[in-house]
Backbone as XML, in Angstrom:
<?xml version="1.0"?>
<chain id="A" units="angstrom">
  <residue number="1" name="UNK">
    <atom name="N" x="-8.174" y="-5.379" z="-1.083"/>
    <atom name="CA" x="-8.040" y="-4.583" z="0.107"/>
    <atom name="C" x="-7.691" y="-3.158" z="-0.312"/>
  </residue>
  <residue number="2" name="UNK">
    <atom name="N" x="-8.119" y="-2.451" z="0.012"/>
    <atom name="CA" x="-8.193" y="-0.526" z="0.108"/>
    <atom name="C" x="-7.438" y="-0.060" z="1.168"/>
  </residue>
  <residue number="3" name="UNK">
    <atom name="N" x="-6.394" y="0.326" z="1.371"/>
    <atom name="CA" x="-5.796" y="0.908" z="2.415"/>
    <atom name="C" x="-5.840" y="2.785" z="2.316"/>
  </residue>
  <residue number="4" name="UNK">
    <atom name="N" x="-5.751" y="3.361" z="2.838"/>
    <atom name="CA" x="-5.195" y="5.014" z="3.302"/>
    <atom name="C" x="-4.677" y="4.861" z="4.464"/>
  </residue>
  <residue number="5" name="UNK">
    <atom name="N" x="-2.813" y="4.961" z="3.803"/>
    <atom name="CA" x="-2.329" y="5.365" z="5.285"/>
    <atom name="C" x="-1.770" y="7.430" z="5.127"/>
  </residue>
  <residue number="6" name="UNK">
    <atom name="N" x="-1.583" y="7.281" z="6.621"/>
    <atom name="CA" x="-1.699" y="8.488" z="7.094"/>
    <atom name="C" x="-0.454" y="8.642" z="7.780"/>
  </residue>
  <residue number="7" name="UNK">
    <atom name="N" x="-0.591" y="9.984" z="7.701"/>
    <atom name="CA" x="1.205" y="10.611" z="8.664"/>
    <atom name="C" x="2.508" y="11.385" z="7.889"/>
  </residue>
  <residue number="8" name="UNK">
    <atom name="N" x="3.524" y="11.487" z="8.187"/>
    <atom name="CA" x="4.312" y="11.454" z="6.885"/>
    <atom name="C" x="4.515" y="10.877" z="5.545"/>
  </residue>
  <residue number="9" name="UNK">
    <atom name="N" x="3.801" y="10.481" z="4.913"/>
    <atom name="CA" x="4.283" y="9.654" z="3.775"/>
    <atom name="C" x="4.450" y="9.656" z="2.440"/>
  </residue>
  <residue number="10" name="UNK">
    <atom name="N" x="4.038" y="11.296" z="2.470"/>
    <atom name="CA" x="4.593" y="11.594" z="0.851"/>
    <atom name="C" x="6.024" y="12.288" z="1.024"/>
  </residue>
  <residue number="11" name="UNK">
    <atom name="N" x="6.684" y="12.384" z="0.326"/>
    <atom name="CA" x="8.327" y="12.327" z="-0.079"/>
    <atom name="C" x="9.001" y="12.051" z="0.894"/>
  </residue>
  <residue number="12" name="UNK">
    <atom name="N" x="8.543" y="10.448" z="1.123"/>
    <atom name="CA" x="9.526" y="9.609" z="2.014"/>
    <atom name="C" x="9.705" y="8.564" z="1.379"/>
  </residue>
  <residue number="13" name="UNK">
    <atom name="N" x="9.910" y="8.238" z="-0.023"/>
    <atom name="CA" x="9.985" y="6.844" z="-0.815"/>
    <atom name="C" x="8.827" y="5.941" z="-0.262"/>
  </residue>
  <residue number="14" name="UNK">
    <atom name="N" x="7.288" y="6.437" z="0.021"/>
    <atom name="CA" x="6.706" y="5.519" z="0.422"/>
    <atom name="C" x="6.308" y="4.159" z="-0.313"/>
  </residue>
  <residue number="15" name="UNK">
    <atom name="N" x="5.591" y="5.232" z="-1.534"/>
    <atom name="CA" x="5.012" y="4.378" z="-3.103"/>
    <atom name="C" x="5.961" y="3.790" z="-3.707"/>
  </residue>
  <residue number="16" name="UNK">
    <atom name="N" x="7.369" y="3.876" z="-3.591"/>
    <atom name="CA" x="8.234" y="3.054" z="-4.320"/>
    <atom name="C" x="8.486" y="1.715" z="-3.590"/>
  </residue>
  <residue number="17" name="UNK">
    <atom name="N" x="8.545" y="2.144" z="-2.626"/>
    <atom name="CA" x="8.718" y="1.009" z="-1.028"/>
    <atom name="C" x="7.803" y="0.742" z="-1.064"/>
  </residue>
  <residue number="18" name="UNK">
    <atom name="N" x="6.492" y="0.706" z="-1.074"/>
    <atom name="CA" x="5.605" y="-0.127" z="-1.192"/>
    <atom name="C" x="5.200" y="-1.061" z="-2.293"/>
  </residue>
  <residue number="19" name="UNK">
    <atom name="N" x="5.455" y="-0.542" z="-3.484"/>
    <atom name="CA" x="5.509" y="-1.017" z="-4.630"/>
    <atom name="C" x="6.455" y="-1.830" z="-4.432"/>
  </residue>
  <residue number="20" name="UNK">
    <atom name="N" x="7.816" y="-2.034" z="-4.099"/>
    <atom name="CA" x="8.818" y="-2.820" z="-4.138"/>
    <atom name="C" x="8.050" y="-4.018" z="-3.013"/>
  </residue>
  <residue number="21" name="UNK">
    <atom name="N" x="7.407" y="-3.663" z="-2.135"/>
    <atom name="CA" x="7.120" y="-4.762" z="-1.096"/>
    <atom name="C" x="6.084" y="-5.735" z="-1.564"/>
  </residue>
  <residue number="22" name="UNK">
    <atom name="N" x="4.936" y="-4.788" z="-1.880"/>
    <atom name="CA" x="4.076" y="-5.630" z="-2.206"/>
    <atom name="C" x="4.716" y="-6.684" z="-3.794"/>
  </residue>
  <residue number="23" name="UNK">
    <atom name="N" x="5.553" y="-6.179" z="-4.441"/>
    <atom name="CA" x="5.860" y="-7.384" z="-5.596"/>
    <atom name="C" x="7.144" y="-8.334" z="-4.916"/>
  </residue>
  <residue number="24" name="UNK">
    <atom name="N" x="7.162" y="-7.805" z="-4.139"/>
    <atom name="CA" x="8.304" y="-9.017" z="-3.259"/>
    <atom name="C" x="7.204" y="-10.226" z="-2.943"/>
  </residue>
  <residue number="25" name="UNK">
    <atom name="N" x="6.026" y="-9.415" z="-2.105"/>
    <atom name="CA" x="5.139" y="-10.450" z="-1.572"/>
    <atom name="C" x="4.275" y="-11.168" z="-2.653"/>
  </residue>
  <residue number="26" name="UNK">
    <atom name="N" x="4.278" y="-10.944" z="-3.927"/>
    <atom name="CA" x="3.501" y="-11.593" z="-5.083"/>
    <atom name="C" x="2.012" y="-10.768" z="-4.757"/>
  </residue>
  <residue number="27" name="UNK">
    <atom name="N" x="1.669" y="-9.778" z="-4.756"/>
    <atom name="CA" x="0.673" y="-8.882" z="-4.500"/>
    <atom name="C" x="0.354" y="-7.906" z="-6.002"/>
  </residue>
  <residue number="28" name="UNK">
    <atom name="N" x="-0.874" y="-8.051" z="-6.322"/>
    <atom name="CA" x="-1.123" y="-6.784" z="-7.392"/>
    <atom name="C" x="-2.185" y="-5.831" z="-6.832"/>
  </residue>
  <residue number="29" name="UNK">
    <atom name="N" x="-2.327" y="-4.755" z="-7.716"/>
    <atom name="CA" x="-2.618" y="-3.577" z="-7.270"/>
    <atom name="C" x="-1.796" y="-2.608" z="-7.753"/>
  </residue>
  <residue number="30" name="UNK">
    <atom name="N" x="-2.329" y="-1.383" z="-6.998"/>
    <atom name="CA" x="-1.306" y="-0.335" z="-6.858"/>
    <atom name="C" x="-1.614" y="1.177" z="-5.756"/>
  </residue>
  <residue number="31" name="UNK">
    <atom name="N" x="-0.655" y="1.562" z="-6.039"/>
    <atom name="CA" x="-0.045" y="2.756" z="-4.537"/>
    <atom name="C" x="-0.317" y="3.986" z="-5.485"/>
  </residue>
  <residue number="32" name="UNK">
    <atom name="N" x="-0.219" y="5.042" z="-4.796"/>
    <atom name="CA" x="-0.514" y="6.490" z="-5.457"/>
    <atom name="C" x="-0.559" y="7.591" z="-4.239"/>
  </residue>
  <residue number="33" name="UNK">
    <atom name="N" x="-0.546" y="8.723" z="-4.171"/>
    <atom name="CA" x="0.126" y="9.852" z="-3.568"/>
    <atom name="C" x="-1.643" y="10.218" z="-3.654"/>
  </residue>
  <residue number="34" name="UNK">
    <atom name="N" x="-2.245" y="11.110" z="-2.486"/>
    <atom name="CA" x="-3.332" y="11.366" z="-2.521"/>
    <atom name="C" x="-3.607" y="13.058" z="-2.505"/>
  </residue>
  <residue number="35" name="UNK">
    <atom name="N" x="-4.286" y="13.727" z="-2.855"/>
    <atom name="CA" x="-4.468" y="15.401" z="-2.572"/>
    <atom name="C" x="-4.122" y="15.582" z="-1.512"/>
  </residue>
  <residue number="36" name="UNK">
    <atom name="N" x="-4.842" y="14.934" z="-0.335"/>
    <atom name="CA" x="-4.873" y="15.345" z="0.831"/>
    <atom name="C" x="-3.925" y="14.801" z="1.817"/>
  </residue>
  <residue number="37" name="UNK">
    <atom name="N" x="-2.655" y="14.154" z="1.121"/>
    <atom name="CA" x="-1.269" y="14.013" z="2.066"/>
    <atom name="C" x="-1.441" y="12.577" z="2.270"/>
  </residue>
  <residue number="38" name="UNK">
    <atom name="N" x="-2.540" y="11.701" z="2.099"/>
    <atom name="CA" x="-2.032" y="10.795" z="2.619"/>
    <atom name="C" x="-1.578" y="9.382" z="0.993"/>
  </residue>
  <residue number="39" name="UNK">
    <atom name="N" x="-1.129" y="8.423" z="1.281"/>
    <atom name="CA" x="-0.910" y="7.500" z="0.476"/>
    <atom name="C" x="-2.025" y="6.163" z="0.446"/>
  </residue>
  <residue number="40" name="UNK">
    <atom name="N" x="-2.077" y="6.010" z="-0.953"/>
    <atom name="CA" x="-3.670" y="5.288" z="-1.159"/>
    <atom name="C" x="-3.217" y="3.822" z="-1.787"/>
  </residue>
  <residue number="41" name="UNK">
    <atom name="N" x="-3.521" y="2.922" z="-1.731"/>
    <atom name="CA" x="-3.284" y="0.969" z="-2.114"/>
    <atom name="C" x="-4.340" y="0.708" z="-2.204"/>
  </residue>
  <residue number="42" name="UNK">
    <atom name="N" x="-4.389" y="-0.247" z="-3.565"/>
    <atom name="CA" x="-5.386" y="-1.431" z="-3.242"/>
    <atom name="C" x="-4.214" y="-2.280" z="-3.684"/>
  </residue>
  <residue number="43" name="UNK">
    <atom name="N" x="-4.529" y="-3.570" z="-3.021"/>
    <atom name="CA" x="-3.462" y="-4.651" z="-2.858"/>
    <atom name="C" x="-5.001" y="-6.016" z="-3.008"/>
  </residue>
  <residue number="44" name="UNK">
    <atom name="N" x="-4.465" y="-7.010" z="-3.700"/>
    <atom name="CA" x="-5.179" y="-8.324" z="-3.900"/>
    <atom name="C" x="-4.120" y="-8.776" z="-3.816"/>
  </residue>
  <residue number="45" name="UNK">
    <atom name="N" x="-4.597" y="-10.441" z="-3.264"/>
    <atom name="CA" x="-3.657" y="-11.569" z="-3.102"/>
    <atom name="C" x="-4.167" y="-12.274" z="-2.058"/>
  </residue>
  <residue number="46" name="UNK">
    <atom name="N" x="-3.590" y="-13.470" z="-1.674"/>
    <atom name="CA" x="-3.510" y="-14.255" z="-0.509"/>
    <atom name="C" x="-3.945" y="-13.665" z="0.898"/>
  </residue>
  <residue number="47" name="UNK">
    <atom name="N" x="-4.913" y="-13.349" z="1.663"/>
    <atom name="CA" x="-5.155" y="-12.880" z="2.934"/>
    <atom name="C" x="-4.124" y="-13.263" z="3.708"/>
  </residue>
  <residue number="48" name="UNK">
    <atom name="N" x="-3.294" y="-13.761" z="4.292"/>
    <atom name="CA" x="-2.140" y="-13.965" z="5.004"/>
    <atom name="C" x="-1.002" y="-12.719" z="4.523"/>
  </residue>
  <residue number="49" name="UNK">
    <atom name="N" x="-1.022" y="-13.239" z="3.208"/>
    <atom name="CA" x="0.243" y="-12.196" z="2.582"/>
    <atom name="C" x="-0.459" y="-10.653" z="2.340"/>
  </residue>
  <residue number="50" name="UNK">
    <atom name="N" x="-1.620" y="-10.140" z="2.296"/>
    <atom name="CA" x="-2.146" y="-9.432" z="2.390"/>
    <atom name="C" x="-2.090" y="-8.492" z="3.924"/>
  </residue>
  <residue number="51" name="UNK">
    <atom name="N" x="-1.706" y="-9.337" z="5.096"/>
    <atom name="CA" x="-1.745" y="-9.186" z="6.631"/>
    <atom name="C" x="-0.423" y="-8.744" z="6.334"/>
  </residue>
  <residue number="52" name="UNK">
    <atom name="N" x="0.605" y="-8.971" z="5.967"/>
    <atom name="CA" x="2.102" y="-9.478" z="5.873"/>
    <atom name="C" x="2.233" y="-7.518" z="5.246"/>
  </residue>
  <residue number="53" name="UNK">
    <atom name="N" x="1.398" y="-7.788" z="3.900"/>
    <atom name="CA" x="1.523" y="-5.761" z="3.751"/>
    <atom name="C" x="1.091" y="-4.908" z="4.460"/>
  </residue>
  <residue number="54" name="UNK">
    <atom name="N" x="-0.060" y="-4.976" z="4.761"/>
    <atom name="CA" x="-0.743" y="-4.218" z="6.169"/>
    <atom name="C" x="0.335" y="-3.502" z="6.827"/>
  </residue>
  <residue number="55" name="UNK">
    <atom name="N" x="1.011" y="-5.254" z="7.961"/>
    <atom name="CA" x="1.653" y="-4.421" z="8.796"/>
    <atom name="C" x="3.059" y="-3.879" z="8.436"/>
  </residue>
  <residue number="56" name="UNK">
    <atom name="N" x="3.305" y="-3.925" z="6.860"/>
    <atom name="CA" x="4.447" y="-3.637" z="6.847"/>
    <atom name="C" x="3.748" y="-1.676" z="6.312"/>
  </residue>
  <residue number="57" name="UNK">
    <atom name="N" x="2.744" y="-1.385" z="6.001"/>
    <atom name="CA" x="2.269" y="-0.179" z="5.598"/>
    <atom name="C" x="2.279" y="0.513" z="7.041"/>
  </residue>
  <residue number="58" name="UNK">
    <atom name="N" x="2.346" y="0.004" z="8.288"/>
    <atom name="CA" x="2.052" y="0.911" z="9.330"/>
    <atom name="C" x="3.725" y="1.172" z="9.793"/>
  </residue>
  <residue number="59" name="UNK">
    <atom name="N" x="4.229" y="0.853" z="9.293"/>
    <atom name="CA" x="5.542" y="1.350" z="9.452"/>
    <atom name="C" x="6.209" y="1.784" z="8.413"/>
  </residue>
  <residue number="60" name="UNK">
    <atom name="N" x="5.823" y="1.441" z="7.385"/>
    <atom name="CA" x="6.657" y="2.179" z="6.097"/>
    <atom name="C" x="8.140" y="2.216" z="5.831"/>
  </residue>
  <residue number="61" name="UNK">
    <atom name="N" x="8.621" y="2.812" z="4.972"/>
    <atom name="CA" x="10.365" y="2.871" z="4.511"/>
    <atom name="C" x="10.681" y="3.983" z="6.026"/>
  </residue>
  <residue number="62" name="UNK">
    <atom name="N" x="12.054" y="4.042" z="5.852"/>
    <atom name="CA" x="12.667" y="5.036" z="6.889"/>
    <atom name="C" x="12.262" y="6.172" z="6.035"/>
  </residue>
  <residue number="63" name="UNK">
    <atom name="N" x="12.194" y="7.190" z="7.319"/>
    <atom name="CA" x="12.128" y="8.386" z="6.574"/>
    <atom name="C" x="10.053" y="8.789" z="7.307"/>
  </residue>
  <residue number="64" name="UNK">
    <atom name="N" x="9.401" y="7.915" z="6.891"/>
    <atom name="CA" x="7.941" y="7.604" z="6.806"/>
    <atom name="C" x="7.504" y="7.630" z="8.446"/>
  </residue>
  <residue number="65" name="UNK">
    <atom name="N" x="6.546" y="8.429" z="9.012"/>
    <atom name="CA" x="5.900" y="8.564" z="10.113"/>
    <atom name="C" x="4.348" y="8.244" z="9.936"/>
  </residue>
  <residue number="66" name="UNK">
    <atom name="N" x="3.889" y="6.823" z="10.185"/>
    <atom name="CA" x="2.752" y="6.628" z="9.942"/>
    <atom name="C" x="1.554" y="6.675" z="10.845"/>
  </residue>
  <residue number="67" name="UNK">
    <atom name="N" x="0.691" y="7.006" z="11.244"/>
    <atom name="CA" x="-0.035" y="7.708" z="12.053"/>
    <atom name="C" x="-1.315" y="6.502" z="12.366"/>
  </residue>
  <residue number="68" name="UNK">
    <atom name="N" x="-1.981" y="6.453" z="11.019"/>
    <atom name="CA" x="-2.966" y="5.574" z="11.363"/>
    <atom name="C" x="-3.506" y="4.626" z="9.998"/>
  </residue>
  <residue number="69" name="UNK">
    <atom name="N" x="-3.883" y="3.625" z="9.408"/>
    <atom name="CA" x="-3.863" y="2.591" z="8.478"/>
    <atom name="C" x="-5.370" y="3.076" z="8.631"/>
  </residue>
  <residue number="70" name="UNK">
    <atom name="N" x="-6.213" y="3.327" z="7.494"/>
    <atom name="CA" x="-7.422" y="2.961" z="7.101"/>
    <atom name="C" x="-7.415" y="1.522" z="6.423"/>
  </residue>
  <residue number="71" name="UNK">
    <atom name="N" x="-8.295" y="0.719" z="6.926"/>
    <atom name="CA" x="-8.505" y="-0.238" z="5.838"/>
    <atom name="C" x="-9.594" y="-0.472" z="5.503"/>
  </residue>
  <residue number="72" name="UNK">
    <atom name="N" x="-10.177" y="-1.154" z="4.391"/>
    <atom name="CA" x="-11.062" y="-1.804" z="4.176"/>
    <atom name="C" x="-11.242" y="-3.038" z="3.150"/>
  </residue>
  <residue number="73" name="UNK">
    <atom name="N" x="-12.013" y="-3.582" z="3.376"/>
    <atom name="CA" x="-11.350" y="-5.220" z="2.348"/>
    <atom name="C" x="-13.345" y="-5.185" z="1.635"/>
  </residue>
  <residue number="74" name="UNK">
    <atom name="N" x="-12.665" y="-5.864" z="0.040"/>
    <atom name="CA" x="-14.037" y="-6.179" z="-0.634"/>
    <atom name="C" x="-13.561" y="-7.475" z="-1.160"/>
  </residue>
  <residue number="75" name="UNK">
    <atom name="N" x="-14.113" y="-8.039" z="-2.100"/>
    <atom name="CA" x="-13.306" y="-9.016" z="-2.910"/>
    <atom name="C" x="-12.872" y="-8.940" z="-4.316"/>
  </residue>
  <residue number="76" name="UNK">
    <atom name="N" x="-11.621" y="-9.768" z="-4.239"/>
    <atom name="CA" x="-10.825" y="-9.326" z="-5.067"/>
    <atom name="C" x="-11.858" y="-9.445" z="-6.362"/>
  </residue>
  <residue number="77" name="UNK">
    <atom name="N" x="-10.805" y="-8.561" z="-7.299"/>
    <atom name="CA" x="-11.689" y="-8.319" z="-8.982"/>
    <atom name="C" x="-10.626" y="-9.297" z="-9.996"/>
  </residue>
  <residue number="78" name="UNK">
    <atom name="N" x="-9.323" y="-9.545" z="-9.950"/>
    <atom name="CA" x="-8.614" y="-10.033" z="-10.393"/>
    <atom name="C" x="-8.343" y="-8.970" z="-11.849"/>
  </residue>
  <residue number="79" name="UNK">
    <atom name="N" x="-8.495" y="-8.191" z="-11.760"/>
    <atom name="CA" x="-7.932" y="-7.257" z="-12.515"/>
    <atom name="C" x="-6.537" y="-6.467" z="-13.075"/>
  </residue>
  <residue number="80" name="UNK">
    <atom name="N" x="-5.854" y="-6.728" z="-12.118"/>
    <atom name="CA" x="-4.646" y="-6.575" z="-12.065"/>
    <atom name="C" x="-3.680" y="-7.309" z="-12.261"/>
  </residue>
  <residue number="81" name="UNK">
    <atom name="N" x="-2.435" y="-7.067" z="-13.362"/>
    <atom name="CA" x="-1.351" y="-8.239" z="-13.078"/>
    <atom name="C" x="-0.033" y="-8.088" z="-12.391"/>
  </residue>
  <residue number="82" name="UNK">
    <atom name="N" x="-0.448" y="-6.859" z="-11.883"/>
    <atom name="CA" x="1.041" y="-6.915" z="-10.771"/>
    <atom name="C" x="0.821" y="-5.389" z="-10.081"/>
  </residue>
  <residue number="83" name="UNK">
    <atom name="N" x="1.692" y="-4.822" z="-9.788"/>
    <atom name="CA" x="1.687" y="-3.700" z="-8.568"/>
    <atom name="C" x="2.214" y="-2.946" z="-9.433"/>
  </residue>
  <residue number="84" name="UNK">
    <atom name="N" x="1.558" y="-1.578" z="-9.103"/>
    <atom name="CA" x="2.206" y="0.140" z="-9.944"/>
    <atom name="C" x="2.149" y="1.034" z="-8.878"/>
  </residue>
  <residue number="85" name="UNK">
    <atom name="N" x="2.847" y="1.972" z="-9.278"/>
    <atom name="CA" x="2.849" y="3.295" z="-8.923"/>
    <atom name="C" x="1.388" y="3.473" z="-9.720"/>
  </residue>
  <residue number="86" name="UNK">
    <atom name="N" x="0.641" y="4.799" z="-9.201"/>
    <atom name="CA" x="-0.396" y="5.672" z="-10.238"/>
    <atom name="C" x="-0.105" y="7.055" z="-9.777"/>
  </residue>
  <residue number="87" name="UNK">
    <atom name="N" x="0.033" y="7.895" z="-11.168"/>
    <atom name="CA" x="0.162" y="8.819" z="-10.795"/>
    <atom name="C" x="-1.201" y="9.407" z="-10.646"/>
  </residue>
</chain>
């Protein structure tokens, strides 16, 4: 899954908070800060627990004003063994 969320979410602890969530939820991938303000994920895992990050991305850490969730889903690559920051 490919997310861009939108709104406040750079220097609001988004990518750390997300990073912390998605390895709570057993999720790999990773989060990253985008040119154009908004914050970028790809997340693999379980489609349920995948729903479970979603809606926790449209609300974000405190601090975070999220506006609107792009998503889009392909299938997973299994490439990943756990969740990062990218700079």
């Amino acid at each position: 899954m490919h997310l861009r969320v939108h709104g406040r979410v750079q220097g609001v602890f988004f990518r750390g908070s997300a990073e912390e969530e998605a390895r709570a939820l057993g999720l790999t991938g990773w989060v990253r800060n985008s040119a154009d303000g908004t914050v970028e994920a790809v997340a693999e895992g379980d489609e349920k627990v995948l729903e479970r990050f979603v809606v926790w991305c449209h609300q974000g850490p405190p601090g975070a004003l999220v506006t609107n969730v792009e998503i889009s889903r392909a299938d997973a690559t299994g490439e990943f063994r756990d969740f990062r920051i990218r700079r």
